[in-house]
C-alpha positions in Angstrom: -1.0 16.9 -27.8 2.6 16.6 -29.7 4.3 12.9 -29.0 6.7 14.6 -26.6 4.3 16.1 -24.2 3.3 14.7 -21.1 -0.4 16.3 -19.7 -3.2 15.3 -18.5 -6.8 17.5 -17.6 -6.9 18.8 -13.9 -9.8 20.8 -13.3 -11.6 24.0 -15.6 -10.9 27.6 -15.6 -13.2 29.5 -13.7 -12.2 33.0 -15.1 -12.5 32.5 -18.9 -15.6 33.6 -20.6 -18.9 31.3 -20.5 -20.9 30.4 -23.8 -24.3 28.9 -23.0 -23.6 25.1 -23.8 -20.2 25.4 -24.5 -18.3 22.5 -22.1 -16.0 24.3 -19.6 -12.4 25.1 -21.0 -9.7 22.1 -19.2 -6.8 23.4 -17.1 -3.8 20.8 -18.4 -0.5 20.4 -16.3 2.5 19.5 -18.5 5.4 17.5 -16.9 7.3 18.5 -20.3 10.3 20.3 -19.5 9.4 24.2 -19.2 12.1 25.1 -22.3 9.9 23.1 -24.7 6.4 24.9 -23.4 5.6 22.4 -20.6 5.1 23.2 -17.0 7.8 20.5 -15.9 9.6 18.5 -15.2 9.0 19.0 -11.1 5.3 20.1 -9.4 4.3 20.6 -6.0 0.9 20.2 -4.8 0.0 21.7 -1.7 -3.6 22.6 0.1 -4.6 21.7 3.7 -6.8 19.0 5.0 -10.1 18.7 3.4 -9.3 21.1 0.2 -9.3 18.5 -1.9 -5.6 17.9 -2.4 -5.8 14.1 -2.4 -8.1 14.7 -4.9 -6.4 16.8 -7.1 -3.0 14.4 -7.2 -5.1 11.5 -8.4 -7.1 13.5 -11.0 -3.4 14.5 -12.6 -1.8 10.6 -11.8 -5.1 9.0 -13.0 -5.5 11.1 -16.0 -1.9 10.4 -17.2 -2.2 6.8 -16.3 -5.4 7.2 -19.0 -3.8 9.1 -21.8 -0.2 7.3 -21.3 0.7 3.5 -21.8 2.9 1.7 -19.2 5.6 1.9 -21.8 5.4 5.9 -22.3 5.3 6.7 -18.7 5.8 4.6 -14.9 5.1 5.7 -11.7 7.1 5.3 -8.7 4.7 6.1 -5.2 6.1 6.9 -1.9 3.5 7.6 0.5 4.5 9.2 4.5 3.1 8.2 7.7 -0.9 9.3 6.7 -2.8 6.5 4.8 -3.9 7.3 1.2 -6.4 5.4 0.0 -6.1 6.8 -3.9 -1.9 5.1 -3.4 -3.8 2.0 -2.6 -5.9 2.5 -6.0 -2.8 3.8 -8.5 -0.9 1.0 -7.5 -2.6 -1.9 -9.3 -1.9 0.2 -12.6 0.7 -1.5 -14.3 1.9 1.9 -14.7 3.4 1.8 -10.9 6.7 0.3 -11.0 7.3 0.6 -7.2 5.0 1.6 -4.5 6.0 2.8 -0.6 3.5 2.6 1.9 4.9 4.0 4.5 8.3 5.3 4.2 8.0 7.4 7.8 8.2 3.9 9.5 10.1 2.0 6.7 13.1 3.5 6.0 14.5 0.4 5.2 12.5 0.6 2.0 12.4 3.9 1.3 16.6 3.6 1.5 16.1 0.3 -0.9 13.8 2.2 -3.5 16.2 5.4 -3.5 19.4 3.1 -4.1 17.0 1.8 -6.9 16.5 5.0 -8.2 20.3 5.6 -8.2 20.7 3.0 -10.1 17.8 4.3 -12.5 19.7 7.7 -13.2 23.3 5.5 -13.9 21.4 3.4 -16.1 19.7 6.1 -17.9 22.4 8.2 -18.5 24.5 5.5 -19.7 22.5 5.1 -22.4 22.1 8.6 -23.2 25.6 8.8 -23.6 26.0 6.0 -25.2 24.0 7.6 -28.0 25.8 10.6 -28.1 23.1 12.9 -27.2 22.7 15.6 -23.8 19.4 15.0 -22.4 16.3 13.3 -22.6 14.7 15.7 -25.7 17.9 14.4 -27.9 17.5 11.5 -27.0 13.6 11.5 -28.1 14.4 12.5 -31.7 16.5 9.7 -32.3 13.7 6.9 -30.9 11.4 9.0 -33.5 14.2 8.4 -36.0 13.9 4.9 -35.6 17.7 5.3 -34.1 16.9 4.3 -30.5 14.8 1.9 -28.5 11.6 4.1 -26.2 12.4 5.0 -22.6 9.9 5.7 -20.7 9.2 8.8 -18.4 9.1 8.2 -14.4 7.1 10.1 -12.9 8.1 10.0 -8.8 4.7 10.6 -6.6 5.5 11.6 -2.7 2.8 11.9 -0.4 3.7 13.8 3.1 7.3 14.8 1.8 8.4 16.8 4.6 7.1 13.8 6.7 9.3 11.5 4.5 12.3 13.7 4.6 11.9 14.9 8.6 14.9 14.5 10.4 17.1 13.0 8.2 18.9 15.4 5.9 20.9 12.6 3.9 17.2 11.6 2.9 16.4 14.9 1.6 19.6 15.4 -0.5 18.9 11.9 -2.0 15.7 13.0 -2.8 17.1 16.7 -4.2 19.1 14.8 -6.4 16.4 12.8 -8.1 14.9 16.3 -8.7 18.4 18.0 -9.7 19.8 15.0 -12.1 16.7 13.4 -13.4 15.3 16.1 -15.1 17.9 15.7 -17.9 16.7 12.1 -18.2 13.1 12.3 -18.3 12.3 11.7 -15.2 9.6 14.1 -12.6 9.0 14.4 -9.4 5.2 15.1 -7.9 5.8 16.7 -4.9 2.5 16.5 -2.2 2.2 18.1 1.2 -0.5 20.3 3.3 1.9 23.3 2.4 4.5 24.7 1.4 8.0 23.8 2.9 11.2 25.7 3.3 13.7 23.0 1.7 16.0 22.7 -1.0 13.6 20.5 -3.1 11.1 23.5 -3.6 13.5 25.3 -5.7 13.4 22.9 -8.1 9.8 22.8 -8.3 8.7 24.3 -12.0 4.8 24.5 -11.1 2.5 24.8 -8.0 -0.9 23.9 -7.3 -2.4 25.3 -4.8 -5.7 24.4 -2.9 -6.3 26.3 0.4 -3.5 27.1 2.4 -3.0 28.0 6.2 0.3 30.2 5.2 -0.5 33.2 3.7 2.7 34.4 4.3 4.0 31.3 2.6 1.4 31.5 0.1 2.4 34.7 -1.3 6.2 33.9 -1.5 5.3 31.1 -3.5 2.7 32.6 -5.7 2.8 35.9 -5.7 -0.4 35.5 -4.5 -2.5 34.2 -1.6 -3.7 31.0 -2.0 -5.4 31.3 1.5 -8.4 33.7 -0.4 -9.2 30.5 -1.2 -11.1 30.2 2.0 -14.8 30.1 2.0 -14.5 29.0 -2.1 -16.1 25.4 -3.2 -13.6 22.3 -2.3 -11.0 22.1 -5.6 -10.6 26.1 -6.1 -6.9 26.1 -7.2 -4.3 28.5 -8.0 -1.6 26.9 -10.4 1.6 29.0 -11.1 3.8 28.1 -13.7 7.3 29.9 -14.2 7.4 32.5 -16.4 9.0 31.0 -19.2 5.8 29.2 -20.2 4.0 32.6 -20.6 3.1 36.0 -19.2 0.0 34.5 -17.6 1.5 32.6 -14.9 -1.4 32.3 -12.6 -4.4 30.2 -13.4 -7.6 30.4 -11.2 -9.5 26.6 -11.6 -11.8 24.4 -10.0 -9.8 20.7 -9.5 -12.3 17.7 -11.6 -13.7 15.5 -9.1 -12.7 12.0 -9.8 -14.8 10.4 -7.1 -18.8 10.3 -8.3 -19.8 8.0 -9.5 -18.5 5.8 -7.9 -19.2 3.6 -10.7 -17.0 5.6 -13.5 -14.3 5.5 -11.5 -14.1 1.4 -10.9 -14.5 1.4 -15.0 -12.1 3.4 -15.6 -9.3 1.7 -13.6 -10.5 -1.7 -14.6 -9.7 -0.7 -18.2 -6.6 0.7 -17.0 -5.5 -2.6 -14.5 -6.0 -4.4 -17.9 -3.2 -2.5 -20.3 -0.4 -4.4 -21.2 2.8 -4.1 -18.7 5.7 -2.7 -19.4 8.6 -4.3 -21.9 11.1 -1.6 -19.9 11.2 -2.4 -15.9 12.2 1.0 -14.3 12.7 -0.6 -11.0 12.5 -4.1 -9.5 11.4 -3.4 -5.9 8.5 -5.3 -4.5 5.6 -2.7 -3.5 5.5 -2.2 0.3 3.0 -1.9 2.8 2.8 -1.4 6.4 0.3 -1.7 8.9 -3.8 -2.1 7.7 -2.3 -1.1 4.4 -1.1 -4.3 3.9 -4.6 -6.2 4.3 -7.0 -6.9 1.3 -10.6 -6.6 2.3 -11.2 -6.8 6.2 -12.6 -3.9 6.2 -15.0 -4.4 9.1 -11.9 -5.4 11.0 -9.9 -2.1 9.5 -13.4 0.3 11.2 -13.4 -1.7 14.3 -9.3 -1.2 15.1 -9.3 2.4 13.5 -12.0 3.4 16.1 -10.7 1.8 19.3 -7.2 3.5 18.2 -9.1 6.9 18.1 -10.7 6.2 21.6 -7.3 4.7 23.2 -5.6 7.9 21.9 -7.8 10.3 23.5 -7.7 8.4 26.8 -3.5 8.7 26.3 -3.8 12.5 25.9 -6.7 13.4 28.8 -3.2 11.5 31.0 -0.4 13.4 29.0 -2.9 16.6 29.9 -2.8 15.6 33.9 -6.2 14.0 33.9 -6.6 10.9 36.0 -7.6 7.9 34.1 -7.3 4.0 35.1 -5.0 2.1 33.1 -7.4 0.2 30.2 -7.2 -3.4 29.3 -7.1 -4.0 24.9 -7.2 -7.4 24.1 -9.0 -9.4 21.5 -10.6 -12.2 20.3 -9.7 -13.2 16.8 -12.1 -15.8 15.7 -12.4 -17.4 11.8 -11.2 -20.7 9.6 -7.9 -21.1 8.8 -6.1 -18.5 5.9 -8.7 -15.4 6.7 -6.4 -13.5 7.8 -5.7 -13.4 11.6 -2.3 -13.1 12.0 -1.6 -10.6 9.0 -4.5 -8.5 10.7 -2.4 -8.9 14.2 0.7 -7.7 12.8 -0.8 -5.0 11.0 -2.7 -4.1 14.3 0.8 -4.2 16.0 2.0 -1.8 13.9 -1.2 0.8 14.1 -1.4 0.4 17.8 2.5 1.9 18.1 2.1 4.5 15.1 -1.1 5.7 17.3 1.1 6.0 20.6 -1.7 3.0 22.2 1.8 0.8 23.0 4.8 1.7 23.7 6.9 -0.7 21.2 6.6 -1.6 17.4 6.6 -5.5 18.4 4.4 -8.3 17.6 5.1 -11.4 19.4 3.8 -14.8 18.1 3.2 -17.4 20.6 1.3 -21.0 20.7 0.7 -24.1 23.6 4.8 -25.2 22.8 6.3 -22.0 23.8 4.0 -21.5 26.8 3.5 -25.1 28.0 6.2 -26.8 29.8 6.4 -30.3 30.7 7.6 -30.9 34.5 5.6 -29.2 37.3 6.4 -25.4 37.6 8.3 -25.3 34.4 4.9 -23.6 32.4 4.3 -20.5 34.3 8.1 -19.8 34.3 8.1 -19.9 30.2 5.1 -18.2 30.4 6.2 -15.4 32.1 9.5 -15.2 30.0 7.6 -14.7 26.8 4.9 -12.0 28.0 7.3 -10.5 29.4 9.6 -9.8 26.0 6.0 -8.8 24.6 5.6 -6.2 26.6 5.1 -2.7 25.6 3.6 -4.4 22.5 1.0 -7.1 20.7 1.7 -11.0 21.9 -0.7 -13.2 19.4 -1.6 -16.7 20.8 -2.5 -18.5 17.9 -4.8 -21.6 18.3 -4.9 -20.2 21.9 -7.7 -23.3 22.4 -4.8 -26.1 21.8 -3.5 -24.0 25.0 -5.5 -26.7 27.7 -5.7 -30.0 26.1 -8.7 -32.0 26.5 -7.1 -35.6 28.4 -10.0 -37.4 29.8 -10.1 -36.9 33.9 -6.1 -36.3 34.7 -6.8 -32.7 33.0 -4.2 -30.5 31.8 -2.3 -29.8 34.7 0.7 -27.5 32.8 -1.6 -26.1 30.4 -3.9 -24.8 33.6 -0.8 -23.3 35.1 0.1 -21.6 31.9 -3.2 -20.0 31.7 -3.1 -18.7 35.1 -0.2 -17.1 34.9 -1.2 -15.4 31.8 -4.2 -14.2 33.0 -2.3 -12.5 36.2 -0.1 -11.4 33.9 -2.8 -9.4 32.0 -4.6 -8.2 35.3 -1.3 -7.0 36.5 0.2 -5.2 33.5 -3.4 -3.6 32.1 -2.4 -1.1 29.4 1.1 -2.7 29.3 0.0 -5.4 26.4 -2.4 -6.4 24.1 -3.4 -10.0 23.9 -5.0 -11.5 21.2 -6.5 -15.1 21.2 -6.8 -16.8 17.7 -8.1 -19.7 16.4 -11.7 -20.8 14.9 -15.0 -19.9 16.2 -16.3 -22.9 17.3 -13.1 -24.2 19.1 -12.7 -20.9 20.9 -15.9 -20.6 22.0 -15.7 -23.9 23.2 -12.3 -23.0 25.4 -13.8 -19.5 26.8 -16.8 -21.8 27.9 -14.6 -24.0 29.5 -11.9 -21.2 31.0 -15.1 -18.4 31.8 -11.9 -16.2 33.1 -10.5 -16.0 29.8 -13.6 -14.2 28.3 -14.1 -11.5 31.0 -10.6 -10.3 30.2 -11.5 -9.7 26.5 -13.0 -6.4 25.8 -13.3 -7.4 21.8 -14.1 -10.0 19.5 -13.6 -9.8 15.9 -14.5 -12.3 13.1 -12.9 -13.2 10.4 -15.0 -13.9 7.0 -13.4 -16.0 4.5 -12.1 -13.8 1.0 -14.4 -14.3 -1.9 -12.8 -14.7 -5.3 -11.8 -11.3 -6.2 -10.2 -10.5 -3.2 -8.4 -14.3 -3.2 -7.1 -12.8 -6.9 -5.7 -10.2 -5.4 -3.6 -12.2 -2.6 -2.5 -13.5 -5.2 -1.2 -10.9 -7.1 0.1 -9.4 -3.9 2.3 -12.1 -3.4 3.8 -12.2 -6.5 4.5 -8.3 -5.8 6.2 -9.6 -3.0 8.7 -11.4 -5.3 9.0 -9.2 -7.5 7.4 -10.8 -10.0 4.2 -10.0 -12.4 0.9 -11.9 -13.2 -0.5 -11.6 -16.8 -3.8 -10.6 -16.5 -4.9 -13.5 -19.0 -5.0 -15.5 -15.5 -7.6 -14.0 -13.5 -11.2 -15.5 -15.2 -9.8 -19.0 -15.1 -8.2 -18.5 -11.4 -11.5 -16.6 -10.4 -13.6 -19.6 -11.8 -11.7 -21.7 -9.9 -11.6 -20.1 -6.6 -15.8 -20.0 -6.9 -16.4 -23.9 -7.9 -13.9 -24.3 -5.1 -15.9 -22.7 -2.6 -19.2 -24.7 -3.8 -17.2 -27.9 -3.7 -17.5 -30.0 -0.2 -15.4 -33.0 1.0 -17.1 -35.8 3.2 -17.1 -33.7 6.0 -19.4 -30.8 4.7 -16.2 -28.3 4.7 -15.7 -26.2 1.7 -12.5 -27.0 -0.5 -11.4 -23.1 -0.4 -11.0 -23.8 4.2 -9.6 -26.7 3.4 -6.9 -25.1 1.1 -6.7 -22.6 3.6 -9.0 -19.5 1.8 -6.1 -16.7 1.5 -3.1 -19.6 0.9 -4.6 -21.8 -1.6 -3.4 -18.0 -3.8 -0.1 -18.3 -2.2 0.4 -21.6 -3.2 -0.8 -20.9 -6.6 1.7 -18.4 -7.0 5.0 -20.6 -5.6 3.7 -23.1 -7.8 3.3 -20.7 -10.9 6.7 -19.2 -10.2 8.3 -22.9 -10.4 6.4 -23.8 -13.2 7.9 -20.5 -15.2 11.4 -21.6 -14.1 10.9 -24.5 -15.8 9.4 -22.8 -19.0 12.8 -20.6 -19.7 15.1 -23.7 -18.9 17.5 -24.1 -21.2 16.8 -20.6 -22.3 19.6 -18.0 -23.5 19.0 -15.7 -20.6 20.9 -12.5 -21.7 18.1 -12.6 -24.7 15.4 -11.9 -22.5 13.8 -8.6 -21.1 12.6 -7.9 -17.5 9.4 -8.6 -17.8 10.3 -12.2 -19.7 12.2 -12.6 -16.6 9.6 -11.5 -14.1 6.3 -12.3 -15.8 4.5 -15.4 -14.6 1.8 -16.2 -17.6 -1.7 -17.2 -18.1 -0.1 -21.0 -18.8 1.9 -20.7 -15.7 -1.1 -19.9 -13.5 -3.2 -22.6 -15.2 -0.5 -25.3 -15.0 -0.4 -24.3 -11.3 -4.1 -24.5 -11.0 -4.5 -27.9 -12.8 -1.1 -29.3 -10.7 -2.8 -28.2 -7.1 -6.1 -29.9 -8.1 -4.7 -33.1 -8.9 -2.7 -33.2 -6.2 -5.8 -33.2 -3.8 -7.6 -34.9 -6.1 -10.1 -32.5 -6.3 -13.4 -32.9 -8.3 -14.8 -29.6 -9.6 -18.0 -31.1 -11.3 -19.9 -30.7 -8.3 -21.2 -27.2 -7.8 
């Protein structure tokens, strides 16, 4: 390994000769450029569903993440309309710079991070230039020399590309020219789809891996081989082809490493690779983006539950595209759990999974309460009522502490809370398959309302509860929302916030509640951060700006969390001695 490559292990040959207890000869894929023996700077990975493709693009992103430091190489991860879990994994590395959940449904954000990269190539070859040298190899020898400060590679990671690019040419020339222009300036392009794609950006592509393909036709224009006698071989057999250039042997048979057992390993290895320093050199400042369940930590009982009922509604929606008659079906929920668990992020991202699924009709999520429901002169509540389901429609209406909705007052009742109700509940038996209702609040106080409103319940096909976060996943709320920002925690924070978030848990107030509910479990982290982020304001005052880095600029340190931590405590005057 010379200090200008870029490689990492994939898989093992599978055609070279055996020596009893010898270890299997490693199959490497080189993102240096091909005129300087690599296999870069541009590779396409392509295999259908269930040939281990996923697997294959976080064995090569994984493995570089492990051989590379933040400040040698950065990712940038755009993922299309499919979720990846392995995304989800790569981009706590400090190595990810930027991170696209779903660029098929934000193109808002996936036009924000290309204008980012834009601005990426500008600023790279400025300084290139500036130097006096071509390319990116020129430039290398002289940061060798001592004559220039390190730039990192970036390494750009698309998942679903002809998803991401679909429809929109100006998308796919913005992405071409990445491909075209960055090359000179060290940065790569990981190309990732079930197959190979008649587009511009496949010329540019420098090596191919290929897992089982459905296109043999495709295959073999590709390859000069097909990729689809593949079939019937153990999930990972690969074909990588290299151009020329790099050799007469340009086809490799391999079998792709298998990065996911056990289980264990792989948790190590990414803990010890969460914990390397971040980067002095910020490639891009965009927040990381997700939509939809990815943007939930934990939950995951909620995550199976909504995933399956989306499956079923599905089905049901294509037996009535096919002709077959079906009764319109009723989806509405009970969300019950304390305060800060989650509810209405889980709502929102259910909004947005119900529409990508084709269950509604309309990416909307309407939040609603007792005030915007509830009028105050006779008639006046069914009328508002009305008006707001009625902009819902087609989508997800959340009523959040749907209890407060009739107010216990003694024997006078709740007259215009009662009408409200009603006419939400003939709303929903009127309109079945029309909207999706969700009642949310805490257990206790809902079950006492459906008790009290028996109607309510029978219209409910689902109730979901809502757990409150244990420590880790409170840590990483709060690292998500600094994300959010923009901004960067020093891992230096987490064992004292992680002590903290524990005792807080153990520690009660008069009333037997736990400290963490009454913080509000998931926003006691949010707070921590606004509170951190303050606190760093404070720390550069009075500093010379233009002196600083990025990541002076964006890092929020251990002292920052700590002061934050120490200021929230004395503010409720909170006594952690008791365990």
């Amino acid at each position: 390994m010379t200090s200008t490559s870029l490689q990492a292990p994939i898989g093992i040959y599978v055609e070279s000769d055996f020596t009893f207890g010898a270890a299997p000869e490693p199959v490497w894929v080189d993102l240096t450029e091909a005129q300087l023996g690599g296999h870069g700077p541009h590779v396409l990975i392509t295999g259908r569903t269930g040939s281990g493709r996923s697997v294959a693009s976080e064995v090569l992103l994984t493995g570089l993440a492990a051989l590379y430091s933040p400040d040698r190489l950065q990712f940038v991860l755009i993922g299309g309309g499919v979720h990846h879990p392995y995304f989800d994994r790569l981009a706590q590395l400090p190595h990810t710079a930027a991170w696209l959940s779903d660029s098929s449904t934000d193109r808002a954000g996936l036009t924000a991070l290309l204008d980012q990269l834009d601005a990426e190539i500008a600023r790279r070859a400025d300084r290139i230039t500036r130097h006096g040298v071509k390319d990116i190899g020129e430039y290398r020898q002289l940061v060798e020399a001592g004559s220039a400060d390190p730039l990192p590679d970036l390494l750009v990671a698309i998942e679903e590309v002809r998803t991401v690019v679909r429809n929109t040419e100006s998308l796919e020339k913005r992405i071409l020219r990445v491909l075209r222009v960055g090359r000179s300036l060290g940065i790569h392009v990981l190309l990732i789809d079930q197959g190979n794609f008649d587009s511009e950006l496949s010329q540019h592509v420098t090596a191919s891996l290929s897992l089982v393909t459905g296109s043999p036709t495709r295959s073999r224009t590709l390859f000069g081989a097909d990729a689809s006698t593949l079939h019937g071989q153990p999930i990972g057999s690969a074909l990588l082809h290299t151009l020329p250039a790099v050799g007469a042997d340009a086809l490799t048979s391999l079998r792709i490493f298998w990065i996911s057992s056990p289980a264990e390993y792989v948790q190590e290895l990414l803990r010890v690779l969460v914990s390397m320093p971040r980067p002095s050199y910020q490639i891009v400042q965009l927040p990381k983006r997700r939509w939809g369940f990815d943007t939930l930590i934990g939950l995951d009982d909620f995550k199976d539950q909504s995933r399956a009922l989306i499956a079923s509604a599905r089905i049901e929606a294509e037996l009535v595209r096919r002709g077959m008659p079906r009764s319109p079906r009723a989806m509405n929920f009970a969300f019950t759990g304390p305060s800060g668990t989650g509810k209405t992020l889980a709502a929102k991202a259910l909004s947005h999974e119900l529409f990508r699924g084709g269950v509604t009709t309309r990416d909307s999520f309407v939040q609603a309460n007792r005030s915007s429901l509830v009028g105050t002169v006779e008639g006046e509540s069914a009328v508002k009522t009305r008006k707001v389901l009625e902009e819902a429609r087609g989508g997800v209406i959340l009523l959040e502490n749907a209890h407060e909705l009739i107010q216990q007052r003694g024997f006078g009742g709740d007259p215009f809370g009662a009408d409200a109700l009603s006419a939400l509940l003939d709303f929903m038996d009127g309109n079945k398959g029309e909207l999706v209702v969700i009642f949310s609040g805490d257990e206790p106080s809902l079950e006492r309302f459906f008790n009290d409103n028996p109607g309510v319940r029978t219209r409910l096909q689902h109730q979901i509860r809502f757990a409150p976060a244990d420590s880790e996943q409170l840590w990483e709320i709060l690292v998500r929302h600094a994300e959010q920002s923009g901004r960067v925690i020093d891992a230096g924070a987490r064992e004292r916030f992680l002590e903290t978030a524990t005792k807080l848990r153990a520690t009660l107030n008069g009333r037997g509640s736990s400290m963490l509910d009454v913080l509000g479990n998931g926003r006691f982290a949010s707070s921590i951060c606004e509170r951190a982020q303050h606190r760093a304001a404070s720390r550069l005052a009075g500093t010379e700006l233009l002196t600083l880095t990025d990541l002076d600029l964006l890092l929020l340190t251990t002292d920052d969390v700590n002061g934050a931590i120490d200021e929230l405590i004395r503010t409720f005057k909170i006594d952690l001695a008791v365990s």
